[in-house]
N, C-alpha and C positions, 0 to 999 in steps of 0.2 A: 191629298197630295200623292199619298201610295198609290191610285187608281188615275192618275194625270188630272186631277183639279187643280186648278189656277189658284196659287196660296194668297191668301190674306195677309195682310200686314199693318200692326199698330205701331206708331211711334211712339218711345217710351223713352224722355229724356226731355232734358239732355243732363249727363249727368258730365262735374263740372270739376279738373285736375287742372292746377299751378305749374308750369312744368319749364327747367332750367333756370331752378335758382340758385344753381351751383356756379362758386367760380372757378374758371379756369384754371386745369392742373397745367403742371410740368412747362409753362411758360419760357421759351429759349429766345433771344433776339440772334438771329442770325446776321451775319456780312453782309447779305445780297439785300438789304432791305425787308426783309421780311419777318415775324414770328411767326414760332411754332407751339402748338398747346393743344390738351386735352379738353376734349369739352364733355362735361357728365351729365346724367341725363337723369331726372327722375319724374315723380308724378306726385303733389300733393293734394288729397281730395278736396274740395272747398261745399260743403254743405250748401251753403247761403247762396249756393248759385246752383245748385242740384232741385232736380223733384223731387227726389226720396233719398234715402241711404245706401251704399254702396254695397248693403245685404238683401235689397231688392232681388226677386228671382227673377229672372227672363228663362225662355224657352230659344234652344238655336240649335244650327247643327253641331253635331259631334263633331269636333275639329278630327280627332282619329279615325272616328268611322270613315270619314268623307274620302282622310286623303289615302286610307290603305283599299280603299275600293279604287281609286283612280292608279295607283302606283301599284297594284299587284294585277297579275293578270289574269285573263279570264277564267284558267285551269286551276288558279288559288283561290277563286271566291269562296268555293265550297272548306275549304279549311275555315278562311277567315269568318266564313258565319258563324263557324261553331266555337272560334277565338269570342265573338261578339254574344254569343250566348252566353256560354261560360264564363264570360266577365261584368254577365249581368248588363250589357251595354246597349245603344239603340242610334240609330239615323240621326234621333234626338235627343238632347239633353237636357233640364232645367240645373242652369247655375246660379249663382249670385252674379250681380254688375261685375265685380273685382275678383273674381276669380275667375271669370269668362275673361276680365279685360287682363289681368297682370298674371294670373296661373294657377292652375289645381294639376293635382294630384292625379290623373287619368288612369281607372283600373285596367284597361287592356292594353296599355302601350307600356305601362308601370314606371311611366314619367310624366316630369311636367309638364303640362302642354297652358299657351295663355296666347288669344290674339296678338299681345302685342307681348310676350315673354321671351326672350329677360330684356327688362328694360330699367327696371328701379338701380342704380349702384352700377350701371353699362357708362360706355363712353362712346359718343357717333364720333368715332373714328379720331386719326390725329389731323387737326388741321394746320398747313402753313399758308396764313395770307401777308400779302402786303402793308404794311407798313404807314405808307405815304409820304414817308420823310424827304424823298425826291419829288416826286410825282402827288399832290394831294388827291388825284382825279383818282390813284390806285387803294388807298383806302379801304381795308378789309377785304380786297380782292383776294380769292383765293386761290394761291401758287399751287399748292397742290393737296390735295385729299388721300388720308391712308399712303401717305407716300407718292400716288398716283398725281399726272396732272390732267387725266382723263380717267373713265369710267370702263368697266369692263364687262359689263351687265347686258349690250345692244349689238354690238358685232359692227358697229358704224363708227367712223368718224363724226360724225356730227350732232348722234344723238348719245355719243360718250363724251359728251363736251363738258369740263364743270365752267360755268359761268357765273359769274358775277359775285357774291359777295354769300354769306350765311343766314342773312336775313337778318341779322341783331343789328347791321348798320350798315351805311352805305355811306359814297365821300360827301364832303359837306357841300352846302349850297346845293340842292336839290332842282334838278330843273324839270319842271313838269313837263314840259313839252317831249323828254326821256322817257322810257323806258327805262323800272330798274328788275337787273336781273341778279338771281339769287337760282344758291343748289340745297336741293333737298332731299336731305339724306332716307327720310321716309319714304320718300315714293318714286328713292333711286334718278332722278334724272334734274337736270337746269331747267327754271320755267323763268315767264317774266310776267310783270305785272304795271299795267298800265294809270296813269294817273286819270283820279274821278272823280273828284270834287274837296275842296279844303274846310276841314272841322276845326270845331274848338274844343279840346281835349283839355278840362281842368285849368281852362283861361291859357291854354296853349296851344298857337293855331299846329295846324298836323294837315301832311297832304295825306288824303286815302287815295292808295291805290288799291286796283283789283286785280285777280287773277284775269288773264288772258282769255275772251271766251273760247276763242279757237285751240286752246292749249291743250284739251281731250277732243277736238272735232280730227273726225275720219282724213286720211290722206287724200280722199276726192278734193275735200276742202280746202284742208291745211297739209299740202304734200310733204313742209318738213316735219311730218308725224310718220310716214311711211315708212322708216327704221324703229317706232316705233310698235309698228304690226308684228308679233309673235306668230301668232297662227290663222294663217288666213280661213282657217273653217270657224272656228268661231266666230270669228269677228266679221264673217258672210263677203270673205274675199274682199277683208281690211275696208269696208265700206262702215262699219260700225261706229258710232261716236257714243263718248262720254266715258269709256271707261280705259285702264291700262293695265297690260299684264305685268305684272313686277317678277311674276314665276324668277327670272335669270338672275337673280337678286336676294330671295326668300331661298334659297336651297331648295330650288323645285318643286316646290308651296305653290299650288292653283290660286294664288293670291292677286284677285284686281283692285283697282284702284278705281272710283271715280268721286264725285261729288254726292255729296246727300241726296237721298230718292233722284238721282240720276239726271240730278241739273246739267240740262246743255247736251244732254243724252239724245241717243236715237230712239221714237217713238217706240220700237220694238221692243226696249228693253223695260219700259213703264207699262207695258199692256202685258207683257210675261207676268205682272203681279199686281193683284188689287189692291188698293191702301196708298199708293205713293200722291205724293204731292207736292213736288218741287217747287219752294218760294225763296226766288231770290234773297230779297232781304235775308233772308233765315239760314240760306243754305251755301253761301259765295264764300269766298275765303277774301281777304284782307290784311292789308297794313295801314297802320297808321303813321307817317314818317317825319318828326321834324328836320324841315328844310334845311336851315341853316348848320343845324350840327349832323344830319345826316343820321341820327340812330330812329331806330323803330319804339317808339312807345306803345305799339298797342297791334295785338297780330292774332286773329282768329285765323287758325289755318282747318277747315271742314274737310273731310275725308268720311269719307263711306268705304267698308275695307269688304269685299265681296268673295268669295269660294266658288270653284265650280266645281261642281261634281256629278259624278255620269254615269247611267244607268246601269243594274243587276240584274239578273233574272233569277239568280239564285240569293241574292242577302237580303233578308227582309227587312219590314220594320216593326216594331211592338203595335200589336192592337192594340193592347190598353191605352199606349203613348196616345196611339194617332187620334183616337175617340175624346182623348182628354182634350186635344190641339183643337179647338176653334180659329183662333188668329194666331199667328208669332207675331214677335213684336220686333221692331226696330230699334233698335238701342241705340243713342246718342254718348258715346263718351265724348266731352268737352273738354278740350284741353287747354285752358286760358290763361296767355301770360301779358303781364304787364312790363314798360323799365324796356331795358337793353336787356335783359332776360327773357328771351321768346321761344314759344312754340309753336301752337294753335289748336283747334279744331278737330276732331274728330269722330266720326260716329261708325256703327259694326250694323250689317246688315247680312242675312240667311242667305245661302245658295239651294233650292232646291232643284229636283228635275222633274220630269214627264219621265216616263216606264219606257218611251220612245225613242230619245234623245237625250243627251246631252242638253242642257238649258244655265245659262248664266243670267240670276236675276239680283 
């Protein structure tokens, strides 16, 4: 990887968290139709649906290396190597699943650092939706998020839109021939998902819907994505598909977004690295919704959470590390919920680079 070879990559997962079996705080019914409530967010591991235990090692990059080589500039590299020396630290790291995914202790930033940290004992914001007490068709619509009745994160009207509902339910009587739209709070922006065929979920029929294919395709394609392109050099002058920059959102975190090894992706972004192998079945995100009462029973939501980070000339990486590194691996955290309590899906995969460029894989 040091010398620009094309990384390898194993998947190793999926490993499998319960998440939003909390009930709703601080519940207000408002005048205008509406409540207002905290919604609390945690993660309970569930073994019997993991490979291994959540003390499993993986190899990934250093979340701090990456992102003070991106956010310091080129006249500070030479400090920062010697910050990375001296802290004993490297490009790479081996952690446990749950400490990579919820948070460790990081010796040269001498804070917590965790993919998805803090998030156990957090709340995704305060919500006020709808009611329905007039209106049945308004039903969990959401009036406004964080106070907001739009998003702050895109710089557009259109793609700071919150739409539709939270995903735990939509209004009753379900009609497939709809689209149902839902916001989400992980990946900053409104999506929709389309009806795909009706299951029997525990002798209860359920429409499945799916995510949108075109909901990560390039603005060539799908031109209402074109607010959201961040930066047109990466993304090869916003022709890119499959993945989204959340950066406006993460506190200026190189944080992208797409689906598992890069479903729906553009070619380019699956030849940057060996090992991927996108299967629908396995890698789509979903709901399952009863019709009649309109809640969601059953919601894999799949994410692949990706880093970019850009070339040194000056910070190195450990030879012992890099000789050890045969493959990295891909790590699947799963996050599965059942009930009116949903989350979904999710999985963590490596950003590495070429000595050349910048590369996001």
């Amino acid at each position: 990887v040091q010398n620009g070879t094309t990384p390898v990559v194993v998947e190793k997962g999926p490993y499998t968290y319960k998440t939003r079996y909390f009930p709703k705080d601080n519940i207000t019914f408002n005048t205008n139709d509406t409540v207002s409530f905290l919604l609390p967010v945690g993660a309970i591991f569930e073994p019997s649906m993991s490979v291994g235990p959540e003390e499993d090692k993986v190899t990934s990059l250093n979340l701090a290396v990456a992102v003070k080589i991106i956010y310091s500039n080129m006249v500070l590299h030479a400090v920062l190597e010697n910050l990375i020396k001296t802290s004993n630290s490297s490009l790479f790291q081996h952690r446990t699943v749950k400490e990579l995914l919820w948070g460790y202790d990081d010796p040269m930033l001498k804070a917590k650092l965790g993919l998805f940290y803090p998030y156990n004992g957090t709340y995704e914001g305060v919500f006020n939706v709808y009611t329905g007490k007039e209106d049945m068709s308004k039903v969990g619509i959401i009036d406004r998020w964080r106070g907001e009745r739009s998003l702050r994160f895109w710089d557009d009207p259109y793609c700071d839109m919150i739409n539709g509902t939270d995903a735990s339910s939509f209004a009753p009587f379900v009609d497939k021939s709809t689209p149902l739209y839902f916001f989400s709070a992980d990946i900053c922006r409104s999506v929709s998902a389309g009806f795909e065929e009706s299951k029997d979920l525990k002798g209860i029929e359920v429409y499945r819907y799916t995510l949108q294919e075109n909901t990560l395709a390039s603005p060539t394609i799908n031109p209402d994505n074109r607010c959201f392109c961040r930066d047109p050099t990466t993304t090869k002058n916003c022709s890119l598909a499959g993945v989204l920059d959340i950066s406006s959102c993460q506190n200026g975190r190189p944080i992208f977004i797409s689906l598992p090894h890069f479903l729906y992706g553009s070619p380019s972004l699956q030849d940057g690295v060996k090992g991927l192998n996108p299967i629908r079945d396995q890698h789509y995100t979903f709901l399952d919704v009863e019709p009649t009462t309109g809640f969601t029973l059953r919601f894999a939501k799949r994410i692949q959470v990706n880093m970019m980070y850009g070339p040194s000339n000056v910070i190195t990486i450990k030879e012992e590390l890099v000789s050890r590194i045969q493959m990295l691996e891909i790590v699947w955290k799963t996050l599965l919920a059942s009930g009116v309590a949903i989350f979904g899906v999710c999985s963590i995969s490596y950003c590495m680079t070429r000595r050349s460029q910048s590369k996001l894989v």
